[in-house]
C-alpha positions as CSV (number, residue, x, y, z in Angstrom):
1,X,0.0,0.0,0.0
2,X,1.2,3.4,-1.0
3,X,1.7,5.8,2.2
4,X,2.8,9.4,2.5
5,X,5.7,10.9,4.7
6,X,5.1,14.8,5.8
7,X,7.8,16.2,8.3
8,X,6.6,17.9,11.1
9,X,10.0,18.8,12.4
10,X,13.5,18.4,10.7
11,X,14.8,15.1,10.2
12,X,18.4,13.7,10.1
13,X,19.2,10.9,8.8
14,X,23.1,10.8,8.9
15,X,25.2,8.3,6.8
16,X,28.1,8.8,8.6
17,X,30.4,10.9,7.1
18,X,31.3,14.8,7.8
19,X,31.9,17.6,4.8
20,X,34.3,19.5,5.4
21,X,35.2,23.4,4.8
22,X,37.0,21.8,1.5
23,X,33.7,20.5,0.1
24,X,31.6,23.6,-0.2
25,X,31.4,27.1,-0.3
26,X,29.5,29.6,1.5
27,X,27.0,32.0,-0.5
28,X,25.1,34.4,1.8
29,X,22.0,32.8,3.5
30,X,23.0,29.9,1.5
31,X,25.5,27.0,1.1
32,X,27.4,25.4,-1.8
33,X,28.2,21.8,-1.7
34,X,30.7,20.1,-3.9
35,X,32.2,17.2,-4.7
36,X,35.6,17.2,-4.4
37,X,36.6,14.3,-6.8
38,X,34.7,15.8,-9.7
39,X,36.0,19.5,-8.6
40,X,39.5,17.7,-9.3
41,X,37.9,16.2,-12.5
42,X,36.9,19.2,-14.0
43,X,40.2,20.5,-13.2
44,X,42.5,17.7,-14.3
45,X,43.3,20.0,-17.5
46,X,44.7,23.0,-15.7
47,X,47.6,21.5,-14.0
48,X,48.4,25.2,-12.3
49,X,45.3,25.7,-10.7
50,X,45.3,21.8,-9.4
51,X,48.8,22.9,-8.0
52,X,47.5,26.1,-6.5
53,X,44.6,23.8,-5.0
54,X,46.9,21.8,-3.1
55,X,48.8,24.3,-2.0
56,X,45.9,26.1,-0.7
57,X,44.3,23.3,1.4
58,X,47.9,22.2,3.0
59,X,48.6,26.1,3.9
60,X,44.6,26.5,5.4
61,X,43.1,23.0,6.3
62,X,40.7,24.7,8.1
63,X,40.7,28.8,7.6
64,X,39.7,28.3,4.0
65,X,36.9,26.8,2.0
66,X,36.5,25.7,-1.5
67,X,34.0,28.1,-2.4
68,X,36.3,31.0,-2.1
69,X,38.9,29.3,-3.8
70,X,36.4,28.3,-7.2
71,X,35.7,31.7,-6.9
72,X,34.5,32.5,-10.7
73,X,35.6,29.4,-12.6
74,X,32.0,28.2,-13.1
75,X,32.4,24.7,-11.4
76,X,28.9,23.9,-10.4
77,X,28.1,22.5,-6.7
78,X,25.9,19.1,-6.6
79,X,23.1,21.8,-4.7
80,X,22.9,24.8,-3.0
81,X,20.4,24.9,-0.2
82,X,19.6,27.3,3.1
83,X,22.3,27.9,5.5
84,X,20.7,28.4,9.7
85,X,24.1,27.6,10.7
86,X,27.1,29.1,12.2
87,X,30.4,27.4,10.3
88,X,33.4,29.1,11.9
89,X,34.5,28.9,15.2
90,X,37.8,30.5,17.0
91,X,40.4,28.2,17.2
92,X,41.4,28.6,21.5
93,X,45.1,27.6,21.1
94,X,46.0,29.4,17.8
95,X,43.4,32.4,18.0
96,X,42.3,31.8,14.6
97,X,38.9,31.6,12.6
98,X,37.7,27.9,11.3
99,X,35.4,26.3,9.4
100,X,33.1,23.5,11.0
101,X,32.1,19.8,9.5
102,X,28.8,19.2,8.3
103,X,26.9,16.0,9.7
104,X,25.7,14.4,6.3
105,X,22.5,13.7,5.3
106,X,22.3,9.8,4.1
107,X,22.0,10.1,-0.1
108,X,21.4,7.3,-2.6
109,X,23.2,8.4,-5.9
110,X,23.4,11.8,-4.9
111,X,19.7,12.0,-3.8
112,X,18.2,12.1,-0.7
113,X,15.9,9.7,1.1
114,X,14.8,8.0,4.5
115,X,15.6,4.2,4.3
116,X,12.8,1.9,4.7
117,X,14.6,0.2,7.4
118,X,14.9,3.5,9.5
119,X,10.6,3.9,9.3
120,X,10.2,0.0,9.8
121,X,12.7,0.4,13.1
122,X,10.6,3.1,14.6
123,X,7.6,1.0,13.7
124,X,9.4,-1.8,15.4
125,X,10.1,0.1,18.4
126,X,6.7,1.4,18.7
127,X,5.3,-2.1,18.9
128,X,7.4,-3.4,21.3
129,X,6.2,-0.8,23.6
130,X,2.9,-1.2,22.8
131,X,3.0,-5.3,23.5
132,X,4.8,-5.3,26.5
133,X,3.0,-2.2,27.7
134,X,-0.3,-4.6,27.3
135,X,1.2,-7.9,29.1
136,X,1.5,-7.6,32.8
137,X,3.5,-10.9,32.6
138,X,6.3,-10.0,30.6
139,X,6.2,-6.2,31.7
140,X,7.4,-7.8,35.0
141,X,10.2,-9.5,33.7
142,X,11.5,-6.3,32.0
143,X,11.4,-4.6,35.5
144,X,13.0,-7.7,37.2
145,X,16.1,-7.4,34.5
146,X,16.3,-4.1,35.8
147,X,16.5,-5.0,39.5
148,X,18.5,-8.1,39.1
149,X,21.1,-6.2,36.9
150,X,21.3,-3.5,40.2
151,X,21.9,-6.3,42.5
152,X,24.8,-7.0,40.0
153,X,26.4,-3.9,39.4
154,X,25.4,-0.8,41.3
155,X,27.0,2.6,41.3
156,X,25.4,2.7,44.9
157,X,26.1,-0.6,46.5
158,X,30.0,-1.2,47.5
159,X,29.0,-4.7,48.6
160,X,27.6,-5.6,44.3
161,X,29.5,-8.0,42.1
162,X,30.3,-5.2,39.7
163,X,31.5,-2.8,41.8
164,X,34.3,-5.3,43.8
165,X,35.3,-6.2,40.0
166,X,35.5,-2.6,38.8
167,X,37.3,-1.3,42.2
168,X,39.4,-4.1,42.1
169,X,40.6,-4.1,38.7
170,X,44.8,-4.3,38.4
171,X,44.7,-1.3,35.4
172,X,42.3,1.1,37.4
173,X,44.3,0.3,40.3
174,X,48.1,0.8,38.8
175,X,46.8,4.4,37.2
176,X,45.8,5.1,40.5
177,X,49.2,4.3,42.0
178,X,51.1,5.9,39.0
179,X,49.3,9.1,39.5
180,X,49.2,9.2,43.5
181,X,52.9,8.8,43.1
182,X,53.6,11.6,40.6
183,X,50.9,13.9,42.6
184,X,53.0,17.2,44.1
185,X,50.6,17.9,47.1
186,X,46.7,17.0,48.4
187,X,45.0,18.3,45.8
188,X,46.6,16.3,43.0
189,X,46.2,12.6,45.4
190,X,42.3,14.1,45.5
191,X,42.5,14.4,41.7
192,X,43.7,11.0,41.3
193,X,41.3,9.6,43.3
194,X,38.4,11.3,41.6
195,X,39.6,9.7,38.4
196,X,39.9,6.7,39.9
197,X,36.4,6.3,40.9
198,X,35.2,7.9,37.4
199,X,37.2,5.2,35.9
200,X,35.2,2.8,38.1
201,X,31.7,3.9,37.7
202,X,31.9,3.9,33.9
203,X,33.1,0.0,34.3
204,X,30.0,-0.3,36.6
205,X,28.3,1.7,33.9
206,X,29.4,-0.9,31.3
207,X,28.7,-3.9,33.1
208,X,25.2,-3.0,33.9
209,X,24.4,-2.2,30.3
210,X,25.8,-5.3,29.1
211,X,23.4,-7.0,31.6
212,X,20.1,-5.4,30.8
213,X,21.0,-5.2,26.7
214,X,21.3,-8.9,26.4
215,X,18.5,-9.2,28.3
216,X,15.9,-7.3,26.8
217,X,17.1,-8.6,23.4
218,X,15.7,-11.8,24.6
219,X,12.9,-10.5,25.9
220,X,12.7,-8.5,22.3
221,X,12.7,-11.7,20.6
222,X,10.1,-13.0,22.6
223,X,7.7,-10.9,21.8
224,X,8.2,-10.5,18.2
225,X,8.3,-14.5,18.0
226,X,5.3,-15.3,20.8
227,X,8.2,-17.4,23.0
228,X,9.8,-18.9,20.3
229,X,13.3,-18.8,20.3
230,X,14.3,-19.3,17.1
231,X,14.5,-16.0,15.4
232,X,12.9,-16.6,12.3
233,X,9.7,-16.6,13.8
234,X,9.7,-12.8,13.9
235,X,6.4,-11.9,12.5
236,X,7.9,-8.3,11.9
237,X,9.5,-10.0,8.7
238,X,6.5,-9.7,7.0
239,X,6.0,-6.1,7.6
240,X,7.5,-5.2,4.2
241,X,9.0,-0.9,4.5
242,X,10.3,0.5,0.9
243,X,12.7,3.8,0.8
244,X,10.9,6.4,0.7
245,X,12.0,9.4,-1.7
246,X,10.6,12.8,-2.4
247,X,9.7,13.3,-6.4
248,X,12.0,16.7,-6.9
249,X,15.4,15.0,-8.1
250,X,17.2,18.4,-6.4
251,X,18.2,18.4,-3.5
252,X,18.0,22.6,-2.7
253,X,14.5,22.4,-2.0
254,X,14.9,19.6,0.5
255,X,17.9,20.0,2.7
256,X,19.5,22.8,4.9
257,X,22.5,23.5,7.3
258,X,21.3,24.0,10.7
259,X,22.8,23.9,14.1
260,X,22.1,20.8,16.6
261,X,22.0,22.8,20.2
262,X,22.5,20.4,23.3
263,X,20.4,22.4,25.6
264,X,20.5,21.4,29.8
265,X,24.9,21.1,29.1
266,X,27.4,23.6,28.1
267,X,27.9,21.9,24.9
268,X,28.7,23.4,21.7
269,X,26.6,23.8,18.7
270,X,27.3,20.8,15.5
271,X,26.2,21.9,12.2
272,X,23.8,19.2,10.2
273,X,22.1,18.8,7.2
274,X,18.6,18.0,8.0
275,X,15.2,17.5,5.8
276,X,13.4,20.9,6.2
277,X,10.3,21.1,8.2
278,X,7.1,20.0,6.0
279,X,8.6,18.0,3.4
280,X,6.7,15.1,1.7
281,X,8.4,11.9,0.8
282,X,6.3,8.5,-1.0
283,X,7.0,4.9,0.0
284,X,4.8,1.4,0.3
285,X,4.4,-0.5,3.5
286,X,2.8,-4.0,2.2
287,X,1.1,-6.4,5.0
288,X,0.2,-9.7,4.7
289,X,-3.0,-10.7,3.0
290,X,-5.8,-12.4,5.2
291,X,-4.8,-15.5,2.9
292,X,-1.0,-14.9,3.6
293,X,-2.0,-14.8,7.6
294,X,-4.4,-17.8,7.9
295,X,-1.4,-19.6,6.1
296,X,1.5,-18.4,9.0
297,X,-0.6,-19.1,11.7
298,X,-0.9,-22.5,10.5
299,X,3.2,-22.5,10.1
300,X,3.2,-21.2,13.8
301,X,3.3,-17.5,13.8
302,X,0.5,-16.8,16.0
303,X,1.0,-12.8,16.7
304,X,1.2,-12.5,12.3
305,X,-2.8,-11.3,12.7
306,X,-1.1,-8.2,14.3
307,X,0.0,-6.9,11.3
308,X,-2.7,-4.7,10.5
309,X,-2.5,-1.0,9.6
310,X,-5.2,-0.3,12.1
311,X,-2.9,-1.9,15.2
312,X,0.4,-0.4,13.8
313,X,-1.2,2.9,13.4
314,X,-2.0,2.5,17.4
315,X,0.6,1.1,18.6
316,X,3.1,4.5,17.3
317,X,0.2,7.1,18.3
318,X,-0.3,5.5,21.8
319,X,4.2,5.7,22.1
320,X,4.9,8.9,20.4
321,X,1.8,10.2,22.6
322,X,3.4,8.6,25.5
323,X,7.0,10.0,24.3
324,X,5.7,13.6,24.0
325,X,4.3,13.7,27.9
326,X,7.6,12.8,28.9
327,X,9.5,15.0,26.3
328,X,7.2,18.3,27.6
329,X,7.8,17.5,31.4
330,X,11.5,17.0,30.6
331,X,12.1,20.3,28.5
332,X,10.0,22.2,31.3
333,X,12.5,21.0,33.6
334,X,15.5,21.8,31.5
335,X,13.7,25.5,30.5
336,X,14.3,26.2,34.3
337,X,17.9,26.2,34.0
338,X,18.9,27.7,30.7
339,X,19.1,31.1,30.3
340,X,19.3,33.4,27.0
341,X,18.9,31.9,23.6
342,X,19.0,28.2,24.4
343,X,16.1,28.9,27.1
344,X,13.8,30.7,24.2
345,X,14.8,27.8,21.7
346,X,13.6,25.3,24.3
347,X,10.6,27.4,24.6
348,X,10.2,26.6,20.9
349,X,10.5,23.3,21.2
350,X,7.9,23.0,23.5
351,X,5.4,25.2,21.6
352,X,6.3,22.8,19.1
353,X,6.1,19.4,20.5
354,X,2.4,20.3,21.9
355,X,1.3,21.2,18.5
356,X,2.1,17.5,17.3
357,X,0.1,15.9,20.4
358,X,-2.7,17.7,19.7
359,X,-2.8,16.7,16.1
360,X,-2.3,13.0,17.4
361,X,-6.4,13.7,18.3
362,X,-7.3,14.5,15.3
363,X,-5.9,11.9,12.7
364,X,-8.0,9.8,11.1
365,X,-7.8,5.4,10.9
366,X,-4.6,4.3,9.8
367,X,-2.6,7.4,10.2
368,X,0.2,8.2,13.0
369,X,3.2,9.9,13.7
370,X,7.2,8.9,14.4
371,X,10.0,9.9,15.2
372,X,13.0,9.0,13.3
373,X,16.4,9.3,13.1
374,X,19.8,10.8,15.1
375,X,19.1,11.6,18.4
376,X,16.9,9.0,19.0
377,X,18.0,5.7,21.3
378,X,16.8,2.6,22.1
379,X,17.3,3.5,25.6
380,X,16.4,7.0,25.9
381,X,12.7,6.1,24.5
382,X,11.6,2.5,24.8
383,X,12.9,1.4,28.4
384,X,12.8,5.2,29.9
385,X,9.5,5.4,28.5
386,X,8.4,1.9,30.4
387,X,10.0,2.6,33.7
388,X,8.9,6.3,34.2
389,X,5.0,5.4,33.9
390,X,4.8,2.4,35.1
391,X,7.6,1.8,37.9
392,X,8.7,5.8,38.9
393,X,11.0,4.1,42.3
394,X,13.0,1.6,39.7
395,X,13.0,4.4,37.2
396,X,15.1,6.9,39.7
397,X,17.2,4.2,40.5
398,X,18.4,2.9,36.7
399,X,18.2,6.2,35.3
400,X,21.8,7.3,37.1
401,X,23.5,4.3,34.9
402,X,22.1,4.9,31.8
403,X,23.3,8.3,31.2
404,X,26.5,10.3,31.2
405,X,27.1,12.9,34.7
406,X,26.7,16.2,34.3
407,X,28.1,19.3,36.5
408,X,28.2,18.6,40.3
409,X,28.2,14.9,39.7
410,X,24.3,14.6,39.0
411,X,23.5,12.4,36.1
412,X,22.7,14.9,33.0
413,X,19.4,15.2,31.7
414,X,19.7,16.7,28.2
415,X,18.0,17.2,25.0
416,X,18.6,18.0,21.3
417,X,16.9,20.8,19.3
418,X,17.6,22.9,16.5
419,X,19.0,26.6,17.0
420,X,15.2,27.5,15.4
421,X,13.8,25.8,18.3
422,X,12.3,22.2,16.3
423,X,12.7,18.9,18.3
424,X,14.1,16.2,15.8
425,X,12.7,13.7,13.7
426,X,8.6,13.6,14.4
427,X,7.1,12.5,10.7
428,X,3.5,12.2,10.3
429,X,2.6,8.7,8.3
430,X,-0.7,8.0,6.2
431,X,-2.0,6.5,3.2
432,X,-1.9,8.3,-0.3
433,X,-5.6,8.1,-0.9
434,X,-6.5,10.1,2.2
435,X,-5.2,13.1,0.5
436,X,-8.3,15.0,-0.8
437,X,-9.0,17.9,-3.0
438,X,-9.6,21.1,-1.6
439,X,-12.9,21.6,-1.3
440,X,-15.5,24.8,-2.4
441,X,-15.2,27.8,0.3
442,X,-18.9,27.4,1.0
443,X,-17.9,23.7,2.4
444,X,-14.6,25.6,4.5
445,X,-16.4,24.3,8.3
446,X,-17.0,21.2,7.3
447,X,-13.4,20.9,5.9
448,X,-11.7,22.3,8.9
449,X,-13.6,19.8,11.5
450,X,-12.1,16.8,9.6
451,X,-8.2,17.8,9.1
452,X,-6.4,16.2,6.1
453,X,-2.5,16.3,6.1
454,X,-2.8,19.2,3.7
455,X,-4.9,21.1,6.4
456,X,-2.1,19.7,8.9
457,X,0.7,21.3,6.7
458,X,-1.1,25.0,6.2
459,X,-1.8,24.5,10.4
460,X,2.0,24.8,10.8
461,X,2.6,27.6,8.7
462,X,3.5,25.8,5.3
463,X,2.0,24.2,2.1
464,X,1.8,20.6,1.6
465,X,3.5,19.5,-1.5
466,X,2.3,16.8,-3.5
């Protein structure tokens, strides 16, 4: 079945790879990028200016750009698109300007697109929530991994299996030595010892995730394969996701530069290519027939009847619903300590992020909303998500082993937005032939009581593009 992909925030989809100040050129309000091989290409004839080239990027890695070196010899970039990004930063050591790396967007042949297996992943993710959330059974086990994998290795407990091995271990324990010995006075031994421990909490850290991961895969596996535990018994295989591309074969209308802000740290800004905000993409999702299913069940793949749009539809509204509470109390939080700027761009974001959970209300059968790409985790969604509502005491507990500690030793409770003040990644998902025709203006109440994703798009201040 053909389905329609609208972003409702920017998306980024990264493949990787960085481009750097010698792969494009800035042009105002916009940016130029190039590919270097075919910049050498076109140049292979004019040996001085390949020369000059060289010369140019040894002498100014990072002060210079490509761009300004092209200057007027009509070498074409591969796009141009919108810049909302500071590139140059002051160099602390040398006092000098420099040019940032871009985070990439993922392309195939020089296009852009959002892998099927990124939409069928959040899909994925969304079920899983939605299936344990419904069995009591196995939503104990997950909490018992949790409390089983404390008993193990606890930050807090001196008398846990994991912290005697961590505090005990010969390397952590020579540094220690080597330093206390080199230390000049008090403060340098305290030093050391501080870096000790740090060393020893983030092998606590380590052995606690390794616990829960490979427990919760199994757990995973259950549920996808109803207690079977062979693998290829996960009905998701059936759930069939293609790439989903955007018809406009340039990408300038697409893509732009902006800045990923790390707000609730001191964290820099990272410049990223990201899909722009309302931009439509096409792609199939194809579910087994009731033929298909009456056949699997037979073959022993009793959760296949699952596989309905109707059910996946829920099961995403019901976790990006559940997702967004927990986003909106966490950015109110995080609003209370940042100041300036990054305090009115997490305003933004939460303007933002109740505008999609009211629109979850209004969609119609067999449409929902995601969230893909960077700066989303396994961890930071499905098992937060889990252990907040349904076990708050466990929750406080885990949550100091799952993430990174901030200032004054308190574990760090941050988020990524744009410098415009979007949250990542939120898509909204539905099938092609709910798109309708605009109707007469004497029919305009009617039409706004039952909202199409072309109303949706004009509600955010754009214009749905089919």
């Amino acid at each position: 079945m053909r389905y329609k992909l609208l972003t409702l925030s920017p998306i980024h989809i990264g493949n990787g790879n960085q481009i750097n100040n010698w792969s494009y050129g800035l042009n105002g309000e916009k940016i130029k990028i190039y590919d270097f091989d075919k910049v050498i290409k076109d140049l292979k004839n004019n040996n001085e200016i390949l020369i000059n080239l060289t010369h140019q990027i040894e002498k100014y890695p990072l002060s210079k750009d490509l761009g300004s070196f092209l200057g007027s010899l009509h070498i074409l970039p591969q796009y141009e698109c919108d810049l909302k990004a500071n590139l140059r930063r002051t160099n602390r050591r040398t006092n000098q300007q420099e040019y940032k790396q871009i985070w990439e967007f993922i392309k195939e042949r020089g296009k852009v697109y959002i892998p099927g297996t990124e939409i069928k992943g959040a899909i994925r993710t969304a079920m899983f929530y939605y299936l344990l959330d419904k069995n009591s059974k196995l939503k104990g086990e997950f909490f018992e991994i949790f409390i089983q994998a404390l008993k193990k290795s606890s930050l807090f407990d001196k008398n846990s299996e994991g912290y005697k091995n961590c505090h005990s271990n010969e390397f952590f324990q020579r540094n220690l030595e080597k330093c206390t010995k080199r230390a000049r006075n008090q403060e340098e031994i305290e030093k050391c010892k501080e870096r000790f421990e740090k060393q020893v909490n983030n092998c606590i850290k380590k052995l606690f995730l390794n616990e829960i991961n490979s427990k919760i895969k199994s757990l995973e596996k259950r549920i996808f394969t109803d207690g079977n535990d062979d693998i290829h018994y996960d009905f998701m295989k059936f759930l069939l996701v293609s790439d989903a591309f955007n018809k406009k074969k340039n990408n300038s209308d697409l893509l732009q530069v902006v800045d990923i802000v790390v707000v609730g740290s001191r964290k820099g800004q990272t410049p990223h290519e990201v899909v722009k905000f309302n931009k439509g993409f096409e792609f199939s999702i194809n579910f087994p027939d009731d033929k298909t299913i009456k056949m699997l069940e037979k073959k022993g793949y009793p959760n296949i009847s699952l596989l309905t749009q109707d059910i996946i539809a829920e099961a995403c509204n019901k976790f990006s619903q559940d997702l967004i509470d927990i986003e909106l109390k966490d950015l109110e939080n995080i609003m209370k300590r940042e100041t300036g700027y990054r305090k009115n761009n997490v305003e933004k974001a939460i303007e933002h992020l109740k505008k999609i959970k009211d629109e979850i209300e209004k969609l119609k059968n067999k449409e929902f909303i995601i969230r893909l790409g960077k700066h989303e985790g396994f961890l930071s969604t499905t098992i937060n998500l889990l252990l907040r509502r349904a076990n708050l005491s466990l929750y406080k507990e885990v949550y100091p082993h799952l993430v990174p500690k901030g200032q004054k030793n308190i574990p760090n409770k941050t988020r990524k937005i744009t410098s415009q003040g979007y949250i990542l990644g939120w898509c909204l998902i539905y099938p092609q032939d709910h798109i309708k025709k605009k109707p007469d203006s004497n029919k305009k109440d009617k039409y706004e009581k039952n909202l199409t994703a072309e109303d949706l798009a004009k509600h955010w201040g754009g214009r749905f593009r089919k």
